[in-house]
N, C-alpha and C positions, 0 to 999 in steps of 0.2 A: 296740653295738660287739662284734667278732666275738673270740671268748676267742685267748689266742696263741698254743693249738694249731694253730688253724686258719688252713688257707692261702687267700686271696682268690684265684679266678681270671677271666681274661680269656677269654669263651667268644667271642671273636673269634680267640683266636690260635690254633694249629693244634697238639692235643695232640700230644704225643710221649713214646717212650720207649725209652730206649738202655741197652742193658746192658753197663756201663763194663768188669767185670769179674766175674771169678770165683772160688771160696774152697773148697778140702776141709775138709771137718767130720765128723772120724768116717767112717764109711762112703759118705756122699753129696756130692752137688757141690750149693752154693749160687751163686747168679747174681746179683749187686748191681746192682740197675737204678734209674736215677737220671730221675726225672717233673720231681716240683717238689722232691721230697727223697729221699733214699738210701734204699729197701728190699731187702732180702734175700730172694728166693724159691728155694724147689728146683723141682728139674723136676713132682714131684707136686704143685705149685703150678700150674702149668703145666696139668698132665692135667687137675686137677679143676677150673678155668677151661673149657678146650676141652671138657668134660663138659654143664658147662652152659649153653654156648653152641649144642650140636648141636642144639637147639631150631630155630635160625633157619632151619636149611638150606642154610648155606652148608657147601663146601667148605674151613676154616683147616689150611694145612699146619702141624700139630703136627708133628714128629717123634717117633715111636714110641720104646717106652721099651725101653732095652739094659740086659740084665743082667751081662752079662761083659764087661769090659774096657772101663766107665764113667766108667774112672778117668783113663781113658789120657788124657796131655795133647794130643797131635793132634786124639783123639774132641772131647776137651771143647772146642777151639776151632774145629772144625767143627759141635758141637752149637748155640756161642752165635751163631756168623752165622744160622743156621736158628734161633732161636728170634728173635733179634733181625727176621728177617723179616715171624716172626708178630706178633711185638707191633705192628710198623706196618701190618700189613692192621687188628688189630684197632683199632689210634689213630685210622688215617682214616678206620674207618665211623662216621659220626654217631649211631648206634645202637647199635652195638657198645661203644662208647669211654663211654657216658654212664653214671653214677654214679647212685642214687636211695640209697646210704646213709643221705645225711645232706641228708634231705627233710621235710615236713609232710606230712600225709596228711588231705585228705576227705572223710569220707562223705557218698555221694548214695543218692538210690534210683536200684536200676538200672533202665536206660531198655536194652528187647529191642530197640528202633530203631539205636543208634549213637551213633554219632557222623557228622559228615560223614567224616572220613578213613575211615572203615570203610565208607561206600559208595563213594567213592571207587576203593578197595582189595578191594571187594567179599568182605569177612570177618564174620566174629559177632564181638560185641564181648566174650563170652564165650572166646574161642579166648588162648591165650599168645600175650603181645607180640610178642613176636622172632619166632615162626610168621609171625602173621598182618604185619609189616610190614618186616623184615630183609631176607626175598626174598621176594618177592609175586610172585605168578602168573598173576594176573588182573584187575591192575589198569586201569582203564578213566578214560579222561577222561568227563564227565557229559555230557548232551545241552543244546542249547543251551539250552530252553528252561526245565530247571531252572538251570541257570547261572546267568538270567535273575531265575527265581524264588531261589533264593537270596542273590542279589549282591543283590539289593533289601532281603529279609530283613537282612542282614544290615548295610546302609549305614543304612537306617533305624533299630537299636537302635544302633548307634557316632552317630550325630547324636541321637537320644537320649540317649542318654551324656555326648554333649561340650555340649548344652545345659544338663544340669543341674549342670557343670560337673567332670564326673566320668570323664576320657580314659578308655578301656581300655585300651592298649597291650600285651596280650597274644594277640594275633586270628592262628588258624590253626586247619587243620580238625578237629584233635584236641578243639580248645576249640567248635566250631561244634556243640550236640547235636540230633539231629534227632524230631523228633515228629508223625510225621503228616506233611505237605506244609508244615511249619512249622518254624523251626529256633530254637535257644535259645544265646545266647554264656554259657559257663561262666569258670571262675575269673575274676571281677569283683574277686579280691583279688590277682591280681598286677600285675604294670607292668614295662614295658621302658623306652625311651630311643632316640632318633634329636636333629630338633632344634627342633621343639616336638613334644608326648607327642600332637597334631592327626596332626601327620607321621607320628609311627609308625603309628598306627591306620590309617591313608592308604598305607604303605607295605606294612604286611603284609600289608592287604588286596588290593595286588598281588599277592603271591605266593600266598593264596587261592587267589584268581581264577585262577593260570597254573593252579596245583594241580587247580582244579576242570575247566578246561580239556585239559590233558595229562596230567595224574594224577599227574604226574611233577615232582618241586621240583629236581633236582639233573642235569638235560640239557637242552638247546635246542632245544623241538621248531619245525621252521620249518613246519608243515600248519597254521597260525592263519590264521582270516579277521581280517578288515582292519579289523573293528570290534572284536576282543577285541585287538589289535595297539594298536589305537588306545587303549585302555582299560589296557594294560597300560604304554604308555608315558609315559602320565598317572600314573604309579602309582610308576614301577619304574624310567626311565630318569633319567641323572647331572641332564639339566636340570631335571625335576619335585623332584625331590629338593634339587637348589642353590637355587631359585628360591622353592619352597613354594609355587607355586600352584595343587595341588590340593587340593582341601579334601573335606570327607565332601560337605556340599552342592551344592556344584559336579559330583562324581562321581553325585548322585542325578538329576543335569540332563541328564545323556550320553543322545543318541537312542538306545545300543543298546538299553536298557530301558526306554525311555519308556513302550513297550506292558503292561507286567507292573503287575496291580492286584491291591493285598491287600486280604485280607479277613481281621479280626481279631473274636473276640468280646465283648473285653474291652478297656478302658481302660489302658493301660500306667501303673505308677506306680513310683516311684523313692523313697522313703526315704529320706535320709541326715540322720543326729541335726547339730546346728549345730557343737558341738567338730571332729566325723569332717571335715565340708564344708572347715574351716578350717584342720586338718592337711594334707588331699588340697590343697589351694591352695598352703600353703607348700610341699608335701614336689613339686608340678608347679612352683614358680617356682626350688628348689634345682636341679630333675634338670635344669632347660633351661639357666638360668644353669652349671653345668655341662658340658652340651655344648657352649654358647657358647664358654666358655673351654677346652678340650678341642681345638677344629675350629681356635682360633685358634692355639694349639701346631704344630698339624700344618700348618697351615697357613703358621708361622714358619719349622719345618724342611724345609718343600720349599722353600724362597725360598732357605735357606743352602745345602741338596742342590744345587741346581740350578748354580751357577756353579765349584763340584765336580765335578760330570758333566761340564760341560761343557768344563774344562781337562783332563780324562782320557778323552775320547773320543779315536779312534783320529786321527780326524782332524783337531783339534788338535795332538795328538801330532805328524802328519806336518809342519802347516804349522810348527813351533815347529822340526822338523828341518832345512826348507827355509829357513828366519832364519838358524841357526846357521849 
């Protein structure tokens, strides 16, 4: 249970932050800006933010800082539409906006290879975050035939996975490590949620794939041949998703990789103490039961939405005009 400091959030819903209002204190202007609850910043809050964000490369119109005539009330409500700007470029970059305060930390040995997003991205895994993935410069989609060799790699350890009855659900190229012509899935200790924990693993690993494909997760590139198209709409489109008929094994059966053969030189082996096994069993039959009841909510309130819209559409409206 999460102590009552602490606020839960919805990393579906789309952060934001508005600055309601503003306060003189002594010599300086304070800015009240309301997230999920009320805090108070000054502009030096401000600076030293955009200080250490120059890292990235991007362009954030700060407003430069005034010494005279800071007080003025005109200044100050033309200062908060311009600061209130920046705070929403910096809410809607997914990297920009993301927190690690209040996180876990674990130690690996460092791997000089990567990760997949770092070939990807074509960066050292050594380089600052926000450098190397904020604005990238040279990021490349991968050739097909590692594609090929990967996407195998990797559908083979998730049916591993899900045989010994142990989802991942955390799959994306930051978590993919690379080793040689071989790759490794990393944090095995976390989990996501779609609507079985099968699906998720099924799902990210579309986005993977586009990632590995266009190098790009957040545009629609349409230069895709017709077998990673096909591959991704097994993965990624409304009907794979409603229906659940792609599975990790089914995905290993697609002729675009039927050609790609591993070669391993060891026996893969899996672990898990009998207490672990039977927690991970409940805590997967909780998270699905869950989205179960979850989809059927949303599911209740489109049914109520819907004959709502459809008495305030324009043209109801008219015909209800043309009765009168």
């Amino acid at each position: 249970k999460p102590p009552a400091s602490k606020v839960l959030l919805d990393n579906t819903v789309p952060l934001t932050a508005a600055i309601e209002a503003n306060q003189s204190l002594q010599s300086h202007m304070e800015y009240i800006i309301w997230k999920i609850a009320e805090i108070v910043r000054r502009y030096s809050d401000f600076d030293l933010l955009n200080n250490s964000l120059q890292i990235a490369g991007l362009s954030l119109p700060l407003p430069p800082k005034k010494l005279i005539g800071n007080m003025d009330r005109e200044f100050i409500g033309g200062r908060q539409k311009v600061l209130q700007n920046y705070l929403n470029i910096i809410t809607t970059n997914h990297i920009l906006s993301n927190s690690n305060k209040s996180s876990a930390l674990l130690i690996r040995m460092f791997n000089e290879q990567g990760t997949l997003k770092d070939l990807i991205y074509k960066v050292k895994p050594k380089d600052p975050f926000l450098r190397d993935y904020c604005n990238p410069k040279k990021i490349q989609g991968l050739e097909l035939q590692q594609i090929k060799t990967y996407r195998q790699q990797v559908l083979e350890v998730l049916k591993f996975l899900l045989d010994k009855g142990f989802p991942y659900g955390h799959l994306h190229a930051s978590n993919v490590l690379l080793e040689g012509d071989t790759c490794q899935l990393l944090d095995l200790e976390n989990s996501l949620k779609i609507n079985t924990l099968e699906s998720v693993d099924v799902h990210c690993f579309g986005h993977l794939l586009y990632e590995m494909t266009t190098a790009r997760l957040d545009s629609f590139s349409p230069a895709l041949s017709m077998a990673v198209v096909a591959m991704l709409e097994s993965t990624l489109s409304c009907e794979a998703c409603k229906d659940g008929r792609s599975t990790v094994s089914w995905l290993l059966q697609m002729p675009l990789f039927c050609d790609v053969l591993l070669t391993t030189s060891k026996k893969p082996q899996f672990k898990i103490p009998t207490k672990l096994k039977e927690a991970s069993s409940i805590a997967k039959e909780c998270i699905e039961k869950r989205l179960i009841d979850e989809q059927k909510q949303v599911h209740q309130h489109q049914r109520l939405m819907r004959p709502q819209s459809h008495h305030g559409s324009e043209e109801e409206r008219k015909q209800r005009k043309i009765i009168a």
